[in-house]
C-alpha positions, -999 to +999 in steps of 0.1 A: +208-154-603+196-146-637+226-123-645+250-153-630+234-178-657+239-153-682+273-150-682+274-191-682+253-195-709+284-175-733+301-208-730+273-223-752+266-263-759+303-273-744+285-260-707+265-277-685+245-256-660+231-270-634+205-245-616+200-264-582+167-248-561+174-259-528+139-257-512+135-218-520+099-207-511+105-168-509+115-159-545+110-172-584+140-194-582+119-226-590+102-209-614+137-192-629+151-225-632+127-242-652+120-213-672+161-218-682+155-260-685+128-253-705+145-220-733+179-243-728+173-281-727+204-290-741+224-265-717+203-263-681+192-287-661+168-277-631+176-298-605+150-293-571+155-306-536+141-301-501+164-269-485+194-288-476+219-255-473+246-248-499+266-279-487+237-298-497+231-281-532+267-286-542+264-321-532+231-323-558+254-304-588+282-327-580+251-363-584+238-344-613+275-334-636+279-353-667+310-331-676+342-339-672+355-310-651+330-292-626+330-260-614+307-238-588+289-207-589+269-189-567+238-175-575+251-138-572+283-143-584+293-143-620+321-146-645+340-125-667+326-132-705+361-132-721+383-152-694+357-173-693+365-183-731+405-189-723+393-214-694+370-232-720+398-231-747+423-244-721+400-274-709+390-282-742+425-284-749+435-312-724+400-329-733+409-336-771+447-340-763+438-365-737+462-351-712+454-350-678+444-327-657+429-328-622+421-293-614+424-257-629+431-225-609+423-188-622+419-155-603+388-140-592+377-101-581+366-092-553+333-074-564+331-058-529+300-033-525+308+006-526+346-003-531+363+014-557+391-006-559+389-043-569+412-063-552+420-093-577+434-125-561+458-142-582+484-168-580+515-158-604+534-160-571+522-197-562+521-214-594+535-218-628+519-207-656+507-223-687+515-255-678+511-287-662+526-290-629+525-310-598+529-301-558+569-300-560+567-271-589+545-255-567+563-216-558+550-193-530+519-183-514+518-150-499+500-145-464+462-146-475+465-162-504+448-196-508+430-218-531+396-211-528+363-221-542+361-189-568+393-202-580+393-237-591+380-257-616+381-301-610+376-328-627+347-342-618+357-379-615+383-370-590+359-351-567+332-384-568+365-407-562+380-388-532+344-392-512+334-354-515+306-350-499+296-315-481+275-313-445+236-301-448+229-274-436+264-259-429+278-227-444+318-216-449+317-256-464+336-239-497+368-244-474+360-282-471+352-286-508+387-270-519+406-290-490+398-319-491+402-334-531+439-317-528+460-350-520+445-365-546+454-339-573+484-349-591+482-322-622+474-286-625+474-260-643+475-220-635+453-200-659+462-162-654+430-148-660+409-131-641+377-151-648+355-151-615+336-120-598+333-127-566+298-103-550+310-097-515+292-066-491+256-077-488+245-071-448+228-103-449+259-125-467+271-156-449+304-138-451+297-105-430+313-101-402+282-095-380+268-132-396+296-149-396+296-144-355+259-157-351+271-187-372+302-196-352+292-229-345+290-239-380+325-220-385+339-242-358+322-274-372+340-270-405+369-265-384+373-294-366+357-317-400+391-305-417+414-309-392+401-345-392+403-355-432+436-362-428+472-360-407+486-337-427+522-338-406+523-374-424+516-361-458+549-372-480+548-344-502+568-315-483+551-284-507+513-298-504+518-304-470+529-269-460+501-253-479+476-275-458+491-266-423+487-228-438+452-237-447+441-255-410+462-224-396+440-199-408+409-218-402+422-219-368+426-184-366+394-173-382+373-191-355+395-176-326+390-145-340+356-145-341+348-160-309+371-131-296+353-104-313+317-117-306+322-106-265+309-136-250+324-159-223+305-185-240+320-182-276+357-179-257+350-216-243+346-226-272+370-210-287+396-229-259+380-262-268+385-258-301+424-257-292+423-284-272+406-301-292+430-296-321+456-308-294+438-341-286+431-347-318+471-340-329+496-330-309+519-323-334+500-309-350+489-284-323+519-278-311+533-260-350+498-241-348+498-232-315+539-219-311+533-201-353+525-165-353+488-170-361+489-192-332+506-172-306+484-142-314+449-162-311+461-172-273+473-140-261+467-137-225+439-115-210+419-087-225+453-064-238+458-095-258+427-101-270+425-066-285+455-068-303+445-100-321+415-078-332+438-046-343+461-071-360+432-087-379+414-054-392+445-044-407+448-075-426+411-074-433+420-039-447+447-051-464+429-078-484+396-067-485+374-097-473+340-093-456 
């Protein structure tokens, strides 16, 4: 964590850090905290809270901003000390121009443990760069590549108007706090930097595999809390709406995959009644998920189908280097 603020603290008196303690009891992060407040008053703020889950301690950053754009960082994550000075340059150029902007996207790095290759995830095919744009100037995203939490920047207002507000107690909510605020971004901007580092490879990491299959109810819980923000067959804009589908469809696929992979009876219920579900909920829909490629693969019959769901996905998992 200390390393993380570090980096942050390069941005100097235009930055404020927000070091949330959500209830920790088994380290010096109270302590760490206020020892920052106290070296950095006009830069840190400690804010402490009962243990609420990260859901909870974005929610507490997002009460406590008095900046106009926000941005999260997790404590073993950190950002790159000259990118991070283009992304201040470029947000301090819409602040004093008074131009617009509703949220910022750079690359991160995949700072994957014992990898010696960094796998960079950048969006030069997706998005035009250096400049403003809206959803219809929006280009192509690849398979895998999506908007996450590493790689956006909002503004702050727009996050408190749309009704953000994360479960307690709930991890993988990073998906909700990218996917929700996006119909109500009208401008943004594509920053080809690559400004975040992204830890990854810890066995304890809510990302592992191995953890991520002991929390598949949570998985399925932000699941079925995204597939209900909106109808997003009825969004207007053809280009945002595409990208959401592709968003719900891999959320969809994650959870199959994991039930699949966990060899219980019990995690392949819920894995069906997550799909029907999905169908009750929208037929419509279900019915582009279901008959897409994603969606064909996650209901192959029997156990010959089930295992080459799992071959297909460790290949891409190869391929693009998460958990």
């Amino acid at each position: 964590m200390e390393h993380c603020i570090q980096t942050l603290l390069t941005g100097g008196e235009e930055v404020e850090i927000i070091i949330v303690d959500d209830g920790s009891t088994r380290d010096r992060t109270p302590e760490i905290a206020d020892e920052y407040a106290r070296k950095y008053p006009t830069i840190c703020k400690a804010v402490h809270q009962e243990n609420g889950g990260h859901g909870e301690a974005v929610n507490a950053g997002l009460r406590n901003a008095t900046g106009i754009f926000f941005k999260v960082v997790d404590s073993d994550d950190w950002v790159n000390e000259e990118a991070y000075a283009k992304v201040l340059e470029t947000l301090r150029r819409f602040v004093y121009c008074g131009e617009n902007l509703d949220m910022l996207v750079s690359n991160f790095v995949y700072e994957k443990e014992g990898a010696k290759r960094k796998k960079v995830m950048s969006y030069h095919t997706a998005f035009p760069k250096d400049k403003v744009f809206g959803w219809s100037d929006v280009k192509f995203f690849m398979k895998g590549q999506y908007i996450l939490m590493h790689s956006v920047i909002y503004r702050t207002a727009l996050l408190l108007q749309c009704g953000l507000q994360l479960p307690k107690h709930t991890f993988y909510v990073d998906n909700i706090f990218v996917y929700q605020p996006l119909p109500h971004v009208k401008h943004m901007y594509y920053l080809d930097v690559n400004f975040y580092r992204y830890y990854i490879g810890r066995e304890d990491q809510s990302v592992n595999e191995k953890v991520m299959i002991g929390r598949i109810d949570q998985q399925l819980l932000v699941t079925k809390l995204m597939l209900g923000y909106y109808d997003v067959t009825k969004i207007a804009n053809r280009k945002l709406r595409h990208y959401m589908v592709q968003y719900l469809e891999i959320m969809m696929t994650i959870s199959s995959v994991l039930a699949i992979k966990s060899g219980t009876d019990e995690n392949l219920e819920k894995k069906k009644e997550l799909w029907q579900y999905l169908k009750k909920q929208n037929l419509p829909l279900y019915l582009r998920l279901r008959t897409g490629f994603l969606g064909q693969g996650c209901n192959l019959p029997g156990k010959g189908g089930r295992k080459l769901l799992i071959a297909g996905y460790k290949i891409t998992q190869k391929f693009y280097g998460f958990n």
